[in-house]
C-alpha positions as CSV (number, residue, x, y, z in Angstrom):
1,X,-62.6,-77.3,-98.9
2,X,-64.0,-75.3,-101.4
3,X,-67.6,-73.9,-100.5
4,X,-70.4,-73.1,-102.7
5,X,-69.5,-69.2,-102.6
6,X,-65.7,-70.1,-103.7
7,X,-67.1,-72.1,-106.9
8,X,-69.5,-69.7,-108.1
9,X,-66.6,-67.0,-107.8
10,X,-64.4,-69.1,-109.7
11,X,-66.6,-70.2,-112.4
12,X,-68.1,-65.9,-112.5
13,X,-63.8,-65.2,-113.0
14,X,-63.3,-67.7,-115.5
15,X,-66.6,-66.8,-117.2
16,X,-64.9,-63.1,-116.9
17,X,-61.5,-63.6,-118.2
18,X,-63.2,-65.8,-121.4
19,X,-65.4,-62.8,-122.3
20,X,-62.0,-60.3,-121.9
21,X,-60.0,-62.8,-124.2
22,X,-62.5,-63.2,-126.7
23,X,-63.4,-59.4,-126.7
């Protein structure tokens, strides 16, 4: 399953790719 480390790396890359995207 997906462990605490693995969520708060997704949710840091999604925060990531949303700040490239918006600029």
């Amino acid at each position: 399953g997906a462990g605490a480390f693995e969520v708060a790396a997704r949710q840091y890359l999604v925060n990531t790719i949303k700040k490239t995207v918006q600029g």
